[in-house]
N, C-alpha and C positions, 0 to 999 in steps of 0.2 A: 503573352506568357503569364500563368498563372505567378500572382508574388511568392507564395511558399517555394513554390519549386526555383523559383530565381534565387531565395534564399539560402535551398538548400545546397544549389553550383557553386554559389559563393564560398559557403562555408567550406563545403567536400574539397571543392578546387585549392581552398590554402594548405586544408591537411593535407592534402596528397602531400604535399612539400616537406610535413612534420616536423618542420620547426622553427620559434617563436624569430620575427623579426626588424627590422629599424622603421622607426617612426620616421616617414616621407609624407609631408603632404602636398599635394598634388599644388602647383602655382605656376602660373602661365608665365615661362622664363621669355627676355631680353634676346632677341636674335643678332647670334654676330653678324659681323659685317659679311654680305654675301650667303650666309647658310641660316636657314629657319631656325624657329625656336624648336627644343627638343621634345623630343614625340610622347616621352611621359613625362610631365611636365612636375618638377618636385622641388620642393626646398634643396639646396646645395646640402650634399653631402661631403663629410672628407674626401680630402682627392686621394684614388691611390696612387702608388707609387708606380713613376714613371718609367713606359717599357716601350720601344721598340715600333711604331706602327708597322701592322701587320700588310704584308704582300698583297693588292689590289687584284682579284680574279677577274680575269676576262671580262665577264660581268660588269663587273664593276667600271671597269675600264673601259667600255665600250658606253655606258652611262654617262661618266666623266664626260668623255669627248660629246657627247648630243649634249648634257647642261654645258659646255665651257666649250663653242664650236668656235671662238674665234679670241685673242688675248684678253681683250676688253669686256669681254661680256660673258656671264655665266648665269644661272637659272634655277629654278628648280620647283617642286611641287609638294604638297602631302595630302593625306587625305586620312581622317578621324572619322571613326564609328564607334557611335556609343550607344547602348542600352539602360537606360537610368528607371530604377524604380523608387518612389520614396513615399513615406509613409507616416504623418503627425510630427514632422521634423518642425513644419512651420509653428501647429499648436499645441502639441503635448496634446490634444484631445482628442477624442476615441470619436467624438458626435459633429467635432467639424468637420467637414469635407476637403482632404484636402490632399487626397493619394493620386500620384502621380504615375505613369509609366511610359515612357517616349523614348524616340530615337532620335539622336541627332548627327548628326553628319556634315561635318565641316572642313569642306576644301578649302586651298590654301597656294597660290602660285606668286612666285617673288621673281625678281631679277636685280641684276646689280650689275652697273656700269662704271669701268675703271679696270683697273686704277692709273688714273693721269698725273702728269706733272711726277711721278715716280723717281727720285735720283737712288742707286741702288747701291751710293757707296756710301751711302748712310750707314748701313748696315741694320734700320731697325724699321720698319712698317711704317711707310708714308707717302702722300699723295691723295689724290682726290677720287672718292669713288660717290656715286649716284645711286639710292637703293629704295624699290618699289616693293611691296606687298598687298595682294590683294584679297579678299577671305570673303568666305560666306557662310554660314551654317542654320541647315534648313532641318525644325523639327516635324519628328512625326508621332501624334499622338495615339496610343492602345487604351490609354486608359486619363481624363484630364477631370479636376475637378466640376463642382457649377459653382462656386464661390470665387467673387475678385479675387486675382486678377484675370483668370482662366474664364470666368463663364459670369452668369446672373443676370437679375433683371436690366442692369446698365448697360449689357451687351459685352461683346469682349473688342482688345484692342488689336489692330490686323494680325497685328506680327504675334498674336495667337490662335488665330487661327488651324482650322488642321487641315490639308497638311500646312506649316505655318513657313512656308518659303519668306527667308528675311530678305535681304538686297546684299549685293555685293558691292563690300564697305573699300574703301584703302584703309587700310592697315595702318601700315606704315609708306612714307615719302619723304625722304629727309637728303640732303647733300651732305657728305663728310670727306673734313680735308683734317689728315693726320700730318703736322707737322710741317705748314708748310716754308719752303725756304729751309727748311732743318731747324726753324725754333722750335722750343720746348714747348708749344702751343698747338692746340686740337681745336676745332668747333664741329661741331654738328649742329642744322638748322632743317626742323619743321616736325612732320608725325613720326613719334622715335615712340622705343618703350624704355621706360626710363624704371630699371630694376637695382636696387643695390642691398649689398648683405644677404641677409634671407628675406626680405619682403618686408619686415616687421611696420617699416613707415612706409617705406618706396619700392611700391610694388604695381597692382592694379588700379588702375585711374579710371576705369570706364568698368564698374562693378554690374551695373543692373543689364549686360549681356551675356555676364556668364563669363565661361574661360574664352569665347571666342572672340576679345580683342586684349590689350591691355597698355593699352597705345595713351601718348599727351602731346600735344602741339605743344613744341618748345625749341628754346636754342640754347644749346649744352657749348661753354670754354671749359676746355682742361690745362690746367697749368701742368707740365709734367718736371717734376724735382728728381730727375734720373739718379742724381750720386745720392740720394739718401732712398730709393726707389719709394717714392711719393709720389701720386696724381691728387688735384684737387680741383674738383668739377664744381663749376657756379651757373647755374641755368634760373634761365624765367620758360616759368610755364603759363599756358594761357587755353584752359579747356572748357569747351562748351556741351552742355549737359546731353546735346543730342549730336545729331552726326554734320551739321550744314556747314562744317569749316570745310571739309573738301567736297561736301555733296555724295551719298551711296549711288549706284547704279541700282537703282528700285526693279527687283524683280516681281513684286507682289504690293496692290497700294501704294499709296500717294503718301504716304506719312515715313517719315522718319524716325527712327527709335529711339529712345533715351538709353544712354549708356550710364549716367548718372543723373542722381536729383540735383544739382547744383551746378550751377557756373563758377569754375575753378581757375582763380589765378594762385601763382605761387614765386615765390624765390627762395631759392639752397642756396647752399655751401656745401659739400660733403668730400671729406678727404679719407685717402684710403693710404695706406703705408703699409708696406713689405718690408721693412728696413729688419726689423729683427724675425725673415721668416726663419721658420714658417708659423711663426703668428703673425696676425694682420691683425692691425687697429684703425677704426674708421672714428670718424667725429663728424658732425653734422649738426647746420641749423635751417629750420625748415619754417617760411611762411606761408600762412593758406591763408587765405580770404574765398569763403563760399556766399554765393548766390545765389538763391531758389529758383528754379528754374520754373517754365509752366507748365508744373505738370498737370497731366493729366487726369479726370475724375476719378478714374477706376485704382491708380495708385495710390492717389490722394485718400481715400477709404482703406486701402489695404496697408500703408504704411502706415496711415495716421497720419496726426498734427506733426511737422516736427519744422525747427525753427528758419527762418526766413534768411538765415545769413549767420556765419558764424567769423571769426579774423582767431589764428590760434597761430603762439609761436613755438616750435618746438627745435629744444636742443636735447643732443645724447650721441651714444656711442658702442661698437662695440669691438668685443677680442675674437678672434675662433683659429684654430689652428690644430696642429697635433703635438703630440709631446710623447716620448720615448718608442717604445715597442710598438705600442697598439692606442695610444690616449688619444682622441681626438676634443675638442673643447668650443663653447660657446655660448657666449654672455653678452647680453644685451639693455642697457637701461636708458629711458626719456623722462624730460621732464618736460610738459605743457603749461603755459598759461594764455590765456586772451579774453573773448567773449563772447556769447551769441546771444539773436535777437533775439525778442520776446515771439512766440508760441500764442498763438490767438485766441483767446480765451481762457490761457492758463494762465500764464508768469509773465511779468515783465525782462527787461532785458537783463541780466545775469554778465557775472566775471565767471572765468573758466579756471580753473587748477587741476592738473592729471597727471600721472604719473604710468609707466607703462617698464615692467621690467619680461625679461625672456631668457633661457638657456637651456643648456644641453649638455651633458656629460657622458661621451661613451668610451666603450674598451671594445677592440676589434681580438680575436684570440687568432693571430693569422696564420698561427702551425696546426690548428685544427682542423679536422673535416667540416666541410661546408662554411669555413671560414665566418663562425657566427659575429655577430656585435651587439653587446649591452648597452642597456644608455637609460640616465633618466636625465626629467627634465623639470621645471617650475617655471610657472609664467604667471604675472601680477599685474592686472587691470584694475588701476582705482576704479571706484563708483562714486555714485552721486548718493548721497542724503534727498530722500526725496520729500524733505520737511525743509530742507537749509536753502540760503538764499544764495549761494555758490553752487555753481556745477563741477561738481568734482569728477566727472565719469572721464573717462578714457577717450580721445580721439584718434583712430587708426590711422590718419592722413590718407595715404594711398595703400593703405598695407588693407584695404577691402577685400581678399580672396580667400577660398579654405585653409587658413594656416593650420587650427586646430582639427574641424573635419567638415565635412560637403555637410551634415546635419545641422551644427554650429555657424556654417554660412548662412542658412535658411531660417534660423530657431532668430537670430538677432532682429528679424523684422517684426519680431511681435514685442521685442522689448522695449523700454527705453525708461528716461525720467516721467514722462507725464503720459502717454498712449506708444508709441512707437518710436523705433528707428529709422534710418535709411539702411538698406541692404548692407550684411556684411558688416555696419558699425559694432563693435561691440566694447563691454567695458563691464567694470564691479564684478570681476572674475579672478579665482587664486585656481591655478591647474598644475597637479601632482601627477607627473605621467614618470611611465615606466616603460620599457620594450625591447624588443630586440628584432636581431634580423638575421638570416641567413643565406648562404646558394646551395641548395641540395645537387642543381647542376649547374655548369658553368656557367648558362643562358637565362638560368631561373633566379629568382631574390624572393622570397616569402617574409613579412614582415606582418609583428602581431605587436597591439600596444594594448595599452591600458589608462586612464587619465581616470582622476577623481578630481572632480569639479565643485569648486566652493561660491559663493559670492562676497564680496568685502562687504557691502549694504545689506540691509534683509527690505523690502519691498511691501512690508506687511501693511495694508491700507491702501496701495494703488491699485485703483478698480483695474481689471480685466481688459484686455485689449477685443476686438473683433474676432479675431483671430488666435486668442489667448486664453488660458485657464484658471487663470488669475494665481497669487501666490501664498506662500505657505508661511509659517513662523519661524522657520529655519535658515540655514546658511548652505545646506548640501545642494549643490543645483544635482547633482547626478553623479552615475559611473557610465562612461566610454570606453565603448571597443569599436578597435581598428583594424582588421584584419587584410591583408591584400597578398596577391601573388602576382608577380611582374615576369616577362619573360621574352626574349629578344630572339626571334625565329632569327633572322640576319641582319644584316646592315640593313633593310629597306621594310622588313615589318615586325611589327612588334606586338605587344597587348599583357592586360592585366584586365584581372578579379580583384574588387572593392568591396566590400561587405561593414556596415558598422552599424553598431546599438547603443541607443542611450536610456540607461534609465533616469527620470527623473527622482530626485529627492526633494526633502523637505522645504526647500523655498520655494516650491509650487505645492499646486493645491492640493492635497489629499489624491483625488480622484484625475492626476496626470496621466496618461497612458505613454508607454514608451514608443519610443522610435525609431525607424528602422530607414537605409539605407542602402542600393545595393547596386553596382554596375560593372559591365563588363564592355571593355573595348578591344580594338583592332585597330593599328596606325601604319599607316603604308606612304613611304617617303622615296623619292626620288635620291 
């Protein structure tokens, strides 16, 4: 498909809708117990208010009973199509090569065993339930670069290949006992996805696959504090940079993929409290200890240098809730410090300071037609001094996925203090967004934003990445647009139009080219 013409479905496809709406960005959510994660995958939205589940049609009914054929056991599948085009996301530049346009298509079949040991005159969800997930997602490329990591003289790596059949990974495999005996006590033990809040820290752990995992080998205790309604989850995580803790079922090549650059251990704390809903207040401390993993040549040039091992402790918190008619609200602040190691040929080993703030403020007008919602928002990524002998930048921990947008997922690989990042890190960012959203029909959601992007550091003197434009004397990184139409044919398939633009500003180089992003899906669930 030619990209103008993709551009122009994009754009046509939200007008149709005509009119502006909420900032969603797209983030591979946490599957409850038994039912997959959700088909368009988005930051938490206010919940609406609670109605009635709607009457089960035949259909439906007859599906039920084939996923749940027997008490104990129930099932279920889905199945993702996408068309991605993208274009100078990675380097702002018109003359690197680096336009993109593929297919990908990623199945998805679970099952879940239980619930045992169940006494039901508890009267609240408990017992032991067994839960498998298994996934694959195979690209197809129309259009791929010839620059690492896609192509060049080094060769490329299998799992890019075209067509590039990956292996079908486990997902997830964890055992969960809620409460057993009736104490106030939860665990969960083994491959879980471990999501809390909006994503901001603890979100995606297995960044360099894309949205198609978001899984950590761990084992999660819940304290539960029912009369003040408190949980408080303290888990050790233990994740390995590629896939050989359960081994993929390799459908193409001998190699294994990397899901990230590091060998990740960790230990929480994170407490969540309903007590004054419906505002929620969470608190949290987070250890990471990373390991460089061995990576590969081809990434190792396209990332760049970046450090050998990092130890960072973070604590923070936040509110979100709603308030009167239509307010919904959400605020988020961290504070970082630790270390990482020395960068081979650049720096020596460095102390880390960072600071990470995030929010949201909307008004839904719910007596209106198409039910619109206003909302803006601010989000504060220190940066690093790239003259000081501190690392002041931002560490995301697990929060690796498009919070801001699928372009700014991509654009962070060419950043960093000294040549690059790892995927998705990003930091030395101030973002001023605006937007709204609406339902023109019941089944439809059109949503249109806006962000103006600043940087806290200016970069002026750090040469030019590989894959970079080098930068400018300014502090405007750009203006973002975010445009999307979401729309829910029924229960079992869905899909949305993505469309976004960035221009850069003045903290690149003069001669930045903009960037453009564009896809459209189709999601079909059991």
């Amino acid at each position: 498909m030619n990209w103008k013409s993709l551009v122009a479905a994009c754009w046509i496809g939200a007008g149709l809708a005509g009119a502006p709406p909420a900032f969603g960005d797209e983030a591979p959510q946490p599957a409850p117990k038994a039912t997959p994660p959700p088909a368009v995958q988005q930051a938490p939205q206010p919940a609406p208010l609670e109605a009635p589940p709607p009457e089960l049609s035949p259909t439906d009914k007859f599906l039920n009973n084939i996923k749940h054929p027997i008490d104990w056991f129930t099932w279920g599948a889905d199945l993702r199509v996408r068309e991605e085009f993208e274009k100078n996301d990675h380097s702002f530049d018109s003359h690197f090569d680096d336009e993109v346009n593929q297919f990908r298509l990623r199945g998805r079949i679970w099952a879940d065993l239980g619930t045992f040991f169940s006494d039901p005159s508890l009267g609240i969800p408990n017992g032991l339930d067994l839960y498998v997930r298994l996934t694959d997602e195979t690209r197809f490329y129309l259009n791929r670069p010839t620059n690492p990591p896609w192509g060049g003289p080094l060769g490329e790596p299998p799992y890019r290949t075209n067509p590039a059949f990956n292996e079908i990974i486990v997902d997830n495999l964890y055992a969960n006992w809620d409460r057993p005996a009736g104490l106030p006590v939860s665990i969960r033990a083994g491959r879980q996805d471990l999501w809390y809040g909006r994503g901001f820290v603890m979100g995606d752990a297995t960044p360099l696959d894309g949205s198609r995992s978001v899984y950590s080998d761990a084992v999660k205790l819940t304290l539960h504090a029912d009369p003040i309604k408190t949980d408080l989850d303290l888990f050790v995580v233990d994740n390995k940079a590629n896939e050989n803790r359960f081994g993929p079922i390799v459908l193409q090549n001998g190699q294994e993929e990397f899901v990230s650059a590091y060998d990740t251990k960790m230990l929480g704390a994170y407490m969540i409290s309903k007590y004054f809903a419906p505002l929620e207040a969470d608190l949290y401390y987070l250890y990471k200890d990373d390991s460089l993993a061995n990576y590969d040549v081809i990434h190792q040039l396209f990332f760049g240098q970046i450090p050998n091992g990092r130890t960072i402790h973070t604590v923070g918190g936040l509110v979100q809730g709603t308030a009167g008619t239509g307010w919904d609200y959400y605020g988020e602040a961290a504070w970082q410090y630790g270390s990482e190691d020395a960068i081979a040929g650049f720096n020596s080993e460095e102390t880390q300071q960072g600071y990470g703030i995030n929010s949201d403020l909307g008004y839904t007008l719910k007596e209106c037609p198409m039910t619109p919602r206003l909302h803006g928002g601010y989000e504060d990524l220190s940066g690093d001094d790239p003259h000081s002998k501190t690392f002041g930048g931002w560490d995301p921990v697990f929060g690796t996925w498009p919070q801001i947008s699928e372009i700014w997922a991509y654009r962070w690989e060419a950043e960093g203090k000294v040549v690059a990042q790892t995927p998705a890190e990003w930091s030395n960012l101030q973002a001023f967004s605006v937007g709204g959203s609406a339902k023109p029909m019941p089944k439809m959601t059109v949503t249109f934003d806006y962000s103006l992007m600043l940087a806290n550091e200016k970069m002026l003197g750090v040469a030019p990445t590989a894959v970079g434009i080098g930068y400018g004397k300014g502090y405007v990184r750009g203006s973002l647009v975010v445009a999307k139409l979401l729309y829910d044919f029924n229960a079992h398939v869905s899909g949305h139009l993505w469309a976004e633009y960035f221009i850069p500003g003045d903290y690149y180089a003069p001669h930045a080219a903009d960037a453009v992003f564009l896809r459209w899906e189709l999601m079909f669930k059991l």
